[in-house]
VOVOVEX-209090 format. One record per atom (N, C-alpha, C): residue number from 1; atom name; x, y negated, z negated. Coordinates in Angstrom, 1 decimal, always signed. Layout:
# VOVOVEX-209090
<site><n>NUM</n><atom>CA</atom><xx>X</xx><yy>Y</yy><zz>Z</zz></site>
...
# end
This chain:
# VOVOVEX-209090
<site><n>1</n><atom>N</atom><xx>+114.0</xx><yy>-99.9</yy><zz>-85.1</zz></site>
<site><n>1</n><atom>CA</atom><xx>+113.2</xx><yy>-101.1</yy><zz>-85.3</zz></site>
<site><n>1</n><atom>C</atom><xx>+112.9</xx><yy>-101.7</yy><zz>-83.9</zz></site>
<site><n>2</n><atom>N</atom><xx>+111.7</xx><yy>-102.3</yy><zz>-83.7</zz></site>
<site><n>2</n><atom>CA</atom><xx>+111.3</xx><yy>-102.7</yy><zz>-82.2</zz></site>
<site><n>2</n><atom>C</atom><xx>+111.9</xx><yy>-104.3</yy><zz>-82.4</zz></site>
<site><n>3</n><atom>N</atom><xx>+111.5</xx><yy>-105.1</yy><zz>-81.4</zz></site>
<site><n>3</n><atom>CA</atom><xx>+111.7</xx><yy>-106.4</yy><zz>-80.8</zz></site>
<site><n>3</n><atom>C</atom><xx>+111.3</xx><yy>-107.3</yy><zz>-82.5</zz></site>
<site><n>4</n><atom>N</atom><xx>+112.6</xx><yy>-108.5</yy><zz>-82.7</zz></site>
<site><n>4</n><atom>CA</atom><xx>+112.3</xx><yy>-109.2</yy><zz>-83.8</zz></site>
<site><n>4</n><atom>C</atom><xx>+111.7</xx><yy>-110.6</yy><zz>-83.6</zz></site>
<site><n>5</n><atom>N</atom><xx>+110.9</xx><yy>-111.0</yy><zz>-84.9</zz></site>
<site><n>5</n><atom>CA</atom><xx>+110.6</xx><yy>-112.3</yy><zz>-83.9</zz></site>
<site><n>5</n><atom>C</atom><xx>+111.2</xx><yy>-113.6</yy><zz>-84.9</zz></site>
<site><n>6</n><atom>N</atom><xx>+112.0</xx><yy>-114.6</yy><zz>-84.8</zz></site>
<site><n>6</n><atom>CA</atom><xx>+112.5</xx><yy>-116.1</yy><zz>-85.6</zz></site>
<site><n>6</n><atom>C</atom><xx>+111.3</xx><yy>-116.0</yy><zz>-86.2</zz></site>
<site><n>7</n><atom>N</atom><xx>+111.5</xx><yy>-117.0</yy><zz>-86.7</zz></site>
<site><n>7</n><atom>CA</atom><xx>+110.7</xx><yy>-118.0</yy><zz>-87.7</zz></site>
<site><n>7</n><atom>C</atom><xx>+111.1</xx><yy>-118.6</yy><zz>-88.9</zz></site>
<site><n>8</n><atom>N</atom><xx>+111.2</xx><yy>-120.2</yy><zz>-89.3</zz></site>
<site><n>8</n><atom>CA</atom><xx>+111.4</xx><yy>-120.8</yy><zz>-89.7</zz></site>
<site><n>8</n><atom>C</atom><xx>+110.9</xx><yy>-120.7</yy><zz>-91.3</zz></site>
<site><n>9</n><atom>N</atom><xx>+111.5</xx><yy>-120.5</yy><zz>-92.5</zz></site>
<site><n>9</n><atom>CA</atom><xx>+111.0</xx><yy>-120.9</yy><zz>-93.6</zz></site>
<site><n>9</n><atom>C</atom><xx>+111.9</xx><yy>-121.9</yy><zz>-94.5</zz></site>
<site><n>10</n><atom>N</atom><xx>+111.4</xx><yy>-122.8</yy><zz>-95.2</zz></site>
<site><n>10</n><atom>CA</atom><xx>+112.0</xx><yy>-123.4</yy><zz>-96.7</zz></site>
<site><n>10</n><atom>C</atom><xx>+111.7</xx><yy>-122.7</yy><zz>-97.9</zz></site>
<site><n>11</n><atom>N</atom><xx>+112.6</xx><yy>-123.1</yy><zz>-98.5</zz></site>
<site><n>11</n><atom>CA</atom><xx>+112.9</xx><yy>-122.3</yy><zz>-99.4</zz></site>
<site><n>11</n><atom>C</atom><xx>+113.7</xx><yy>-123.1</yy><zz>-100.4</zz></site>
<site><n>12</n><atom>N</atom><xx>+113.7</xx><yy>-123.1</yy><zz>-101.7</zz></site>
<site><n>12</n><atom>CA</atom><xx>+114.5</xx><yy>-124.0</yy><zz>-103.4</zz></site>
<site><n>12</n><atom>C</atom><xx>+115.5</xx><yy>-123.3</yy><zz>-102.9</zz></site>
<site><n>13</n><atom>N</atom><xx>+116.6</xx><yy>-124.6</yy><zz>-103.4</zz></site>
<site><n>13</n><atom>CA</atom><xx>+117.9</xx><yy>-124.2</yy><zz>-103.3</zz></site>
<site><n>13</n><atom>C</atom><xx>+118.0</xx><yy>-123.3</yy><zz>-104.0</zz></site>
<site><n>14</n><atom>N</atom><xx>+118.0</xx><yy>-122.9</yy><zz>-105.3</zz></site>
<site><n>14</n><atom>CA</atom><xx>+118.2</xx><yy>-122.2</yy><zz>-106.1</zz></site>
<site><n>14</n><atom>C</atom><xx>+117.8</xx><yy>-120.7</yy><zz>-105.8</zz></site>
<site><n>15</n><atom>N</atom><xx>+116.5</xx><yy>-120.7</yy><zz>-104.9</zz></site>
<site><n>15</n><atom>CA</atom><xx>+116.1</xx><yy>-119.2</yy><zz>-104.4</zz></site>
<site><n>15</n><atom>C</atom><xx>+117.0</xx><yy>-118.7</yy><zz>-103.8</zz></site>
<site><n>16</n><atom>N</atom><xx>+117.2</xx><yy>-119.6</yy><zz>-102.8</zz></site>
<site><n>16</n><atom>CA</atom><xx>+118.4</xx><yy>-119.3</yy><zz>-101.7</zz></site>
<site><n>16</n><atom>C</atom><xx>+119.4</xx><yy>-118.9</yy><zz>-102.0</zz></site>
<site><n>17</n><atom>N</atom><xx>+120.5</xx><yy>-119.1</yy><zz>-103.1</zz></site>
<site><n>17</n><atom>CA</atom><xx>+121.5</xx><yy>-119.0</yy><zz>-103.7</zz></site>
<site><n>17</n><atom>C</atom><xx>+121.5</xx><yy>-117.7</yy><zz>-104.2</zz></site>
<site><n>18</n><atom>N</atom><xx>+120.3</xx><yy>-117.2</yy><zz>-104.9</zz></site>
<site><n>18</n><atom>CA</atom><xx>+119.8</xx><yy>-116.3</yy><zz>-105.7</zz></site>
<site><n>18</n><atom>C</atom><xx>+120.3</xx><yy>-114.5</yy><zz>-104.6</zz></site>
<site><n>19</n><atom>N</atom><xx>+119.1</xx><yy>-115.5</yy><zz>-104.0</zz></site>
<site><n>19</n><atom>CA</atom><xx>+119.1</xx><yy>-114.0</yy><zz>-102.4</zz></site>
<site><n>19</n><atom>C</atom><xx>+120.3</xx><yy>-113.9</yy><zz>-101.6</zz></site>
<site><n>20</n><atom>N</atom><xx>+121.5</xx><yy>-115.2</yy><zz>-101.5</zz></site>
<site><n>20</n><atom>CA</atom><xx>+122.8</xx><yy>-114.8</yy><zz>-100.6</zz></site>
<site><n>20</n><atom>C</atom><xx>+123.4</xx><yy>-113.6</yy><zz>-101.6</zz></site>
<site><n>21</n><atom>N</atom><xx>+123.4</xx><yy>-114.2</yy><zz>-103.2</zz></site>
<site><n>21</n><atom>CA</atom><xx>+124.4</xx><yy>-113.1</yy><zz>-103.5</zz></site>
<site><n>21</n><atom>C</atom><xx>+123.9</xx><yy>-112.1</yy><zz>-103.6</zz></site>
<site><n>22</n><atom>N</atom><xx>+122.4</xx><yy>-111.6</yy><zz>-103.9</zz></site>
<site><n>22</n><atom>CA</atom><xx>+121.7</xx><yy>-110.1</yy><zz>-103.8</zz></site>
<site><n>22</n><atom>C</atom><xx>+122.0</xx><yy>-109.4</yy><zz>-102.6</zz></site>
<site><n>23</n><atom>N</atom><xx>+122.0</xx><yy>-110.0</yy><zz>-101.8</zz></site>
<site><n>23</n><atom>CA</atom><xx>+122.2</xx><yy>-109.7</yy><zz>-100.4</zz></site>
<site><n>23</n><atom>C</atom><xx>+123.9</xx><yy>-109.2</yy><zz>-100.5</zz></site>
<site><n>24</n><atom>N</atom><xx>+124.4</xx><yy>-110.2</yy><zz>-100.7</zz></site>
<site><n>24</n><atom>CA</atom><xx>+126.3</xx><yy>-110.1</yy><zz>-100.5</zz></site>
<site><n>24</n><atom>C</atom><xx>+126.4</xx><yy>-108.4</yy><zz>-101.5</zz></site>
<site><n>25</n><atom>N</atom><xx>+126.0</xx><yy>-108.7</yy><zz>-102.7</zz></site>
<site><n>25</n><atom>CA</atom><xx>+126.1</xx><yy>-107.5</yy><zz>-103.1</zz></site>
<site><n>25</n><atom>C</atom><xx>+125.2</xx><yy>-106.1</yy><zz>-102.7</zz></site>
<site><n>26</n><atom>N</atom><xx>+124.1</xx><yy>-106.4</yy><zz>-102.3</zz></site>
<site><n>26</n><atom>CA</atom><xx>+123.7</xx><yy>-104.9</yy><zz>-101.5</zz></site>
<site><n>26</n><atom>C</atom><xx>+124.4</xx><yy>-104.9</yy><zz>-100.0</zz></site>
<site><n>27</n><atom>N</atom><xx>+125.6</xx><yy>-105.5</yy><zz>-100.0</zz></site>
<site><n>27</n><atom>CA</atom><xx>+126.1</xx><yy>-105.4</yy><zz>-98.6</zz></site>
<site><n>27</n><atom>C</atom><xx>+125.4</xx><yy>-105.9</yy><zz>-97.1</zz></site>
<site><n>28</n><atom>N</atom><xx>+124.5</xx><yy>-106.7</yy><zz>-97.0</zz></site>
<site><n>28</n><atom>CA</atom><xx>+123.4</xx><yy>-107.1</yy><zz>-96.2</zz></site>
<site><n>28</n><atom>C</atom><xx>+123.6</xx><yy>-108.4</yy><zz>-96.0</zz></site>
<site><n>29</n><atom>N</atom><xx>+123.5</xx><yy>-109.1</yy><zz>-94.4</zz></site>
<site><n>29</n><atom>CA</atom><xx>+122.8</xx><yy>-110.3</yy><zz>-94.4</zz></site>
<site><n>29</n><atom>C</atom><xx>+121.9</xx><yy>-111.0</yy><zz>-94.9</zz></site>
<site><n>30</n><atom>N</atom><xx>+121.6</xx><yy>-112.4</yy><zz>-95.3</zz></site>
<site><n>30</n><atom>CA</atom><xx>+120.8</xx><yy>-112.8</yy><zz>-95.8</zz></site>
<site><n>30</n><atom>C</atom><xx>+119.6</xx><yy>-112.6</yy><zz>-95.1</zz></site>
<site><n>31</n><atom>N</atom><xx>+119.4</xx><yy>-112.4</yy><zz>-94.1</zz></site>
<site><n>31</n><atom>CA</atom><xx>+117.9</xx><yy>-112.0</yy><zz>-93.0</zz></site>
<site><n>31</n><atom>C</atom><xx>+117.7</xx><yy>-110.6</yy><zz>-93.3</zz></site>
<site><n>32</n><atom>N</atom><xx>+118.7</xx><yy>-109.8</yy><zz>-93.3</zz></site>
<site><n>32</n><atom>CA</atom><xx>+118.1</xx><yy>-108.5</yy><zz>-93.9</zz></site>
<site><n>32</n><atom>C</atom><xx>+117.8</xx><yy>-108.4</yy><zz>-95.1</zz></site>
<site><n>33</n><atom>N</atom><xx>+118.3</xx><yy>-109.0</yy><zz>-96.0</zz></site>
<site><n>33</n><atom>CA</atom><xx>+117.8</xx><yy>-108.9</yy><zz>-97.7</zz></site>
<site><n>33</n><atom>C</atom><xx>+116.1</xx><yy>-109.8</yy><zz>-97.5</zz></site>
<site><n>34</n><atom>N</atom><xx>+116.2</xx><yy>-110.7</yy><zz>-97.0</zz></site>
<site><n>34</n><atom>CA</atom><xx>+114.8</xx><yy>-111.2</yy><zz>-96.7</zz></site>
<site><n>34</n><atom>C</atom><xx>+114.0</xx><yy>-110.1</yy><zz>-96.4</zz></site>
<site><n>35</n><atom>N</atom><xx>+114.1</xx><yy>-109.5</yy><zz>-95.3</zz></site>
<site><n>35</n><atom>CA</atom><xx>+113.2</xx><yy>-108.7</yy><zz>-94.6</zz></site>
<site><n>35</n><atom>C</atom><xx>+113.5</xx><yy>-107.3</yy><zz>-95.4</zz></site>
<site><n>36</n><atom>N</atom><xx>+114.2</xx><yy>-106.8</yy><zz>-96.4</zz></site>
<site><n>36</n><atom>CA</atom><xx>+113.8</xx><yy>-105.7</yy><zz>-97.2</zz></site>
<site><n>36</n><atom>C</atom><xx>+112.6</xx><yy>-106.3</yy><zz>-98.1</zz></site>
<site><n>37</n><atom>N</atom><xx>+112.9</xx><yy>-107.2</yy><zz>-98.7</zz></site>
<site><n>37</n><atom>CA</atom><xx>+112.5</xx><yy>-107.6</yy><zz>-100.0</zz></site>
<site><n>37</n><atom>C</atom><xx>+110.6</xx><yy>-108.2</yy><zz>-99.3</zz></site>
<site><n>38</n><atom>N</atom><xx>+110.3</xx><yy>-108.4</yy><zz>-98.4</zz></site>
<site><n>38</n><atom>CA</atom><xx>+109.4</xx><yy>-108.6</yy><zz>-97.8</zz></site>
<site><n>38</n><atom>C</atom><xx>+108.6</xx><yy>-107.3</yy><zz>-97.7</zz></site>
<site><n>39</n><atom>N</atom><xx>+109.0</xx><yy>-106.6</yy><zz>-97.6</zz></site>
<site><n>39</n><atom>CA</atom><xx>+108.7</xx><yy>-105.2</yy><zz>-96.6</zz></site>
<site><n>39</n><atom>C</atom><xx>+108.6</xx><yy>-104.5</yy><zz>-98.4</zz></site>
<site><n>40</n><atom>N</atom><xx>+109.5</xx><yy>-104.5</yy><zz>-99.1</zz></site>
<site><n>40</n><atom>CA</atom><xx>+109.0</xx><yy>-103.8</yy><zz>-100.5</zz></site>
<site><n>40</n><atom>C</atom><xx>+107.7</xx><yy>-104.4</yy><zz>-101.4</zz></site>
<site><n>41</n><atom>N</atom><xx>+107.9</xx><yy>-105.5</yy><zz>-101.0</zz></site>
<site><n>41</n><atom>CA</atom><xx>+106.5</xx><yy>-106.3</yy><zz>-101.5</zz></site>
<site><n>41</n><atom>C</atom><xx>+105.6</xx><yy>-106.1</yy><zz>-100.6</zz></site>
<site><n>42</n><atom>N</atom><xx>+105.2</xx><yy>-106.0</yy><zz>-99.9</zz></site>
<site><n>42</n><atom>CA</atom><xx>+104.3</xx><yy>-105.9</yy><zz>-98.7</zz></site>
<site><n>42</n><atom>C</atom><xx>+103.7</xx><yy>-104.2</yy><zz>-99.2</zz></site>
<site><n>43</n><atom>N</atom><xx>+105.0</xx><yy>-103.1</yy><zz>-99.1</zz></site>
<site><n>43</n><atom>CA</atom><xx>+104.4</xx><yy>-101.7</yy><zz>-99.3</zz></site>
<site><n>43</n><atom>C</atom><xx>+103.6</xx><yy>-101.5</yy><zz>-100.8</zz></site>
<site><n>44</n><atom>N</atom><xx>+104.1</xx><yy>-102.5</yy><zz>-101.5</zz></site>
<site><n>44</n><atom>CA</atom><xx>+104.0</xx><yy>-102.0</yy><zz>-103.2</zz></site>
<site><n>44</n><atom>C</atom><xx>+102.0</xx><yy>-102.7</yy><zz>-103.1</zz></site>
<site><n>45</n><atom>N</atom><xx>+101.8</xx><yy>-103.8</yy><zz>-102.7</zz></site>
<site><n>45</n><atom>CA</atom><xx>+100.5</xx><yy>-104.4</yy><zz>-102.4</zz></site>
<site><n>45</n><atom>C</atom><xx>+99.8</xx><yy>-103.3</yy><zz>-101.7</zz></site>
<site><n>46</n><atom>N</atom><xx>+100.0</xx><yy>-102.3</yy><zz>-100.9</zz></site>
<site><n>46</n><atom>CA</atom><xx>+99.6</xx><yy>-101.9</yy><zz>-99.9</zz></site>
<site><n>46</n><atom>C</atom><xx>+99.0</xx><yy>-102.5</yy><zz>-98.7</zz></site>
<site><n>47</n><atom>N</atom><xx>+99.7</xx><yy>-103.9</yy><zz>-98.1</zz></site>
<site><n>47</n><atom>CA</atom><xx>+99.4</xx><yy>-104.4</yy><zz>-96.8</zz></site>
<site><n>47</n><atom>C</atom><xx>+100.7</xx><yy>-104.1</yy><zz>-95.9</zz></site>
<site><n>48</n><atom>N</atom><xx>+101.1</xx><yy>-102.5</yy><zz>-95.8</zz></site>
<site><n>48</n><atom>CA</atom><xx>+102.0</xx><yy>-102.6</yy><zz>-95.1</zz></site>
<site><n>48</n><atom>C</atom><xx>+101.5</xx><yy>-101.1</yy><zz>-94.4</zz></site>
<site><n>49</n><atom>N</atom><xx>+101.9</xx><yy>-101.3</yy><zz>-93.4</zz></site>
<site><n>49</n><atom>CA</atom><xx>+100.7</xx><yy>-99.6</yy><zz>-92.4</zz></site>
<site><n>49</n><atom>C</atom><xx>+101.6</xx><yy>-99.1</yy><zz>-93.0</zz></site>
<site><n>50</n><atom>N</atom><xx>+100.7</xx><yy>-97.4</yy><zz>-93.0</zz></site>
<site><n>50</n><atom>CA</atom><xx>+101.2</xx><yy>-96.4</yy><zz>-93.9</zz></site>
<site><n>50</n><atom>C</atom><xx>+102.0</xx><yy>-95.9</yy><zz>-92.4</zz></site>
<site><n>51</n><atom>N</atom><xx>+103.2</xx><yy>-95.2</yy><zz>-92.9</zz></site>
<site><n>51</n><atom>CA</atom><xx>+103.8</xx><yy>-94.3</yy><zz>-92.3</zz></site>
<site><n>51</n><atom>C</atom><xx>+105.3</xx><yy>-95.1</yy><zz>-91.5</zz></site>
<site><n>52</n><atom>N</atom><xx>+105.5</xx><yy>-96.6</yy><zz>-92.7</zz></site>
<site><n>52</n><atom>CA</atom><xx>+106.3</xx><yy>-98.0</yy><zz>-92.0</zz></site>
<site><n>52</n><atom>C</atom><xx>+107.2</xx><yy>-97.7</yy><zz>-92.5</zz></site>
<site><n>53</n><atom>N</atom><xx>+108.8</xx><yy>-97.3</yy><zz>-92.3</zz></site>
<site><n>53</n><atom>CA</atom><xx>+109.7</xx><yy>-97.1</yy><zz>-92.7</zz></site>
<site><n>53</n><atom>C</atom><xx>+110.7</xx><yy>-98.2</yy><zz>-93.7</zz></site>
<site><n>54</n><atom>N</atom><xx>+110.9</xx><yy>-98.5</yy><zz>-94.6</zz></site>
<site><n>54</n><atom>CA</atom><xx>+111.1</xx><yy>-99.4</yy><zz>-95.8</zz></site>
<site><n>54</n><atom>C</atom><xx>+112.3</xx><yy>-99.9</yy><zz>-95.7</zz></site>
<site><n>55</n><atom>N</atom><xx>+113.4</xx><yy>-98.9</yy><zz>-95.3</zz></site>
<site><n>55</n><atom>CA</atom><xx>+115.0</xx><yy>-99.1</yy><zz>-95.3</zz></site>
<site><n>55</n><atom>C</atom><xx>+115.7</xx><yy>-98.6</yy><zz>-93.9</zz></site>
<site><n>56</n><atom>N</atom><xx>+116.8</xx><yy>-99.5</yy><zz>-93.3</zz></site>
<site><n>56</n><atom>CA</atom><xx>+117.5</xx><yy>-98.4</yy><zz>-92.0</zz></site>
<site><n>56</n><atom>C</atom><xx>+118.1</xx><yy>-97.3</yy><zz>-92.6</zz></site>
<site><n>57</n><atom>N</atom><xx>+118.2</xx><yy>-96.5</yy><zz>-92.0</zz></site>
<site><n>57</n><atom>CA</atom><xx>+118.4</xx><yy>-95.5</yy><zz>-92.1</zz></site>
<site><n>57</n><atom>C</atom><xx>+120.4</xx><yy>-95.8</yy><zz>-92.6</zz></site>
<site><n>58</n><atom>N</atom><xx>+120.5</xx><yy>-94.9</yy><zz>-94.1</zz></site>
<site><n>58</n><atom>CA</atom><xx>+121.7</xx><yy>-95.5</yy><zz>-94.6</zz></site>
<site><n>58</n><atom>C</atom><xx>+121.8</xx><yy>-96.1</yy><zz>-95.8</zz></site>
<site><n>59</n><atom>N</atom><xx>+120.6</xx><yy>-96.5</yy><zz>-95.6</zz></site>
<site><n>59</n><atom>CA</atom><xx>+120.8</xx><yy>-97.7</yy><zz>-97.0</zz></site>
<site><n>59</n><atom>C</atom><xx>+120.1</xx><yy>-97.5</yy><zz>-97.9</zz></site>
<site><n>60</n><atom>N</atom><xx>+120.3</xx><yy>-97.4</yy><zz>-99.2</zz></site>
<site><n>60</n><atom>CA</atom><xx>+119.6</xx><yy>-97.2</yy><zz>-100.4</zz></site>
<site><n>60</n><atom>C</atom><xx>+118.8</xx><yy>-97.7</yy><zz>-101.1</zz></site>
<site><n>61</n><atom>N</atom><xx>+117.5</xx><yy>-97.7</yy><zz>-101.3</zz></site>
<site><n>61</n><atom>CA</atom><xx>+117.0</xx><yy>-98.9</yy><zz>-102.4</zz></site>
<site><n>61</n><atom>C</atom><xx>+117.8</xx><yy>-98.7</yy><zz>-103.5</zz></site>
<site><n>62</n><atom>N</atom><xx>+117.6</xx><yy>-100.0</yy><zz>-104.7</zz></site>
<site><n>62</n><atom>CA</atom><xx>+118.2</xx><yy>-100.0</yy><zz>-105.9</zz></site>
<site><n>62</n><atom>C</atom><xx>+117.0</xx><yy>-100.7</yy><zz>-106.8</zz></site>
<site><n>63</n><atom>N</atom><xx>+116.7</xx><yy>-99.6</yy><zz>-107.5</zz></site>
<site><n>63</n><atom>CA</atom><xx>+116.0</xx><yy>-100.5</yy><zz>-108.7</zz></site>
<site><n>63</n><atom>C</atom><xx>+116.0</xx><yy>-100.8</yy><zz>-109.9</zz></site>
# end
């Protein structure tokens, strides 16, 4: 993965809460469970360039 960039979001408590434990349990930071879950939405729409790698290397989706 190249250079990352910050950026600021809000977000319902309740979302938040939601995504720590998705996160805790796929083993991941709350910034990586963000940026999976971004990146699977993004490919499924098709606005994500073809040939963009979805997961690091290691980790499994679960559906």
């Amino acid at each position: 993965m190249g250079k990352r960039e910050p950026f600021l979001v809000r977000v319902d408590p309740e979302v938040l809460d939601a995504v720590r434990r998705w996160a805790r349990d796929d083993l991941r930071s709350v910034n990586a469970q963000v940026e999976f879950l971004l990146r699977r939405a993004l490919q499924k729409e098709g606005r994500l360039a073809k040939g963009r790698v979805t997961e690091r290397p290691g980790e499994n989706e679960r559906d």
